[in-house]
N, C-alpha and C positions, 0 to 999 in steps of 0.2 A: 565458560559461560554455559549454562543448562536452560533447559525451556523452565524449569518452575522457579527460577527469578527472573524471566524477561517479558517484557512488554512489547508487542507488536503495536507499530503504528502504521497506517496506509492511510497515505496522501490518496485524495481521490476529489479535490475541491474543481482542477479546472475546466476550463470548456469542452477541449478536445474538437477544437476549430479545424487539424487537417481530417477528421472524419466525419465530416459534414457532408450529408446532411445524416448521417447515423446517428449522430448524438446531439441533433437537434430538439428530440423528446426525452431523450435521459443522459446520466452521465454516460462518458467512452466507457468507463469500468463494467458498465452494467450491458452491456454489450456481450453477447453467446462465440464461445469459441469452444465448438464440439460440444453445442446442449449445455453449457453451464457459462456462468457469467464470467469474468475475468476477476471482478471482486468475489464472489462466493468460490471461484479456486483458492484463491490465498489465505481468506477467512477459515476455510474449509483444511487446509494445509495446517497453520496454525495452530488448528484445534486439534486436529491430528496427532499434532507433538506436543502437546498441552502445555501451550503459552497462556503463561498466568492471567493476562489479559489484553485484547485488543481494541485499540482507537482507531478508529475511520474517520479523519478530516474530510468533511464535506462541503461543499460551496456549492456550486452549478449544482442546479437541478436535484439538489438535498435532499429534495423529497419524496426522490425515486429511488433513491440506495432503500434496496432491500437487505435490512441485515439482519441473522439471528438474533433470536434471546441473549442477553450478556454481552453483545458487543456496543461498547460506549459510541457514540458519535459528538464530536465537536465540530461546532461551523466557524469558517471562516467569510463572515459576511463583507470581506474586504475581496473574495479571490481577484474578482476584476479589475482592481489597482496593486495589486502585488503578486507575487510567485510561488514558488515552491516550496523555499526557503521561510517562509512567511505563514504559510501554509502549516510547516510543519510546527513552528512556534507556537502555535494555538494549541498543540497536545502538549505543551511543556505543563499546562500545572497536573495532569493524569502520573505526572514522570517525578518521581523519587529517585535516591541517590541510590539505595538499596537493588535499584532493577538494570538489568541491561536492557539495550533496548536496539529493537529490530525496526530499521523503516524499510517500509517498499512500497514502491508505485503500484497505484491499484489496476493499473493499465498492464502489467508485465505479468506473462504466464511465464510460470518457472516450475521445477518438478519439485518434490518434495526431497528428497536427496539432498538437494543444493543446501536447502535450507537444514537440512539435519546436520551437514558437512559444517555448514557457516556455525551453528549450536554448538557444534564437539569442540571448538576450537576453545583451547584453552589457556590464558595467559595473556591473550590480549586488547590491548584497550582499546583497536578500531579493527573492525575487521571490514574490507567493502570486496563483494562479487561483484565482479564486471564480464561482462558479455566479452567474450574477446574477436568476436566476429562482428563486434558492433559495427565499423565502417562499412563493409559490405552489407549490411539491413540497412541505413541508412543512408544508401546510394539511392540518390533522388530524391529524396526529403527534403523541404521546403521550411 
């Protein structure tokens, strides 16, 4: 899989209830880690390895994602009676057979590496990166 047939998609529609009150005025994505938001790293990544194009699903507070030029946005005006999964069904019609396609949380810093690693990968038909220290960050999460 190469970045000029694949489509980024970032979820970024829900409330982000355990960072209350921080994202009581915007979404969690739009939230600064080291001077830059969490969604404008990813977006920023992306472009970087020049993904043909990216969708930002938006719900909560939709009208605070600040995105560049070129980047599509679809809403999900349901986030509040459904999930992720649901979430991510609203970019299906952006999605043709012809593209591969990249989802990530718009909440999740990740270096650009990862995502070059997960690109080179060739031959297969799911690839998914997993945190393998996830248990331990999620010690006490609610």
């Amino acid at each position: 899989m190469g970045a000029a047939e694949t489509i980024a998609v970032v979820v970024a529609a829900g409330m982000g209830t355990r960072v209350l009150p921080l994202s009581h005025e915007v979404p969690k994505c739009m939230l600064e880690v080291q001077d830059q938001s969490m969604l404008h790293r990813a977006l920023t990544t992306f472009r970087d390895l020049n993904i043909t194009k990216t969708v930002v699903v938006g719900g909560y507070k939709s009208d605070k994602l600040v995105l560049p030029p070129g980047i599509d946005l679809v809403l999900n005006d349901q986030y509040l009676h459904n999930n992720i999964l649901h979430s991510l069904a609203y970019a299906r019609p952006e999605i043709n057979e012809e593209v591969s396609v990249l989802v990530a949380y718009s909440d999740i810093v990740f270096r650009q590496d990862v995502v070059e690693h997960l690109l080179s990968e060739d031959g297969h038909d799911i690839s998914i990166l997993v945190d393998q220290r996830w248990m331990e960050r999620y010690a006490g999460r609610t």
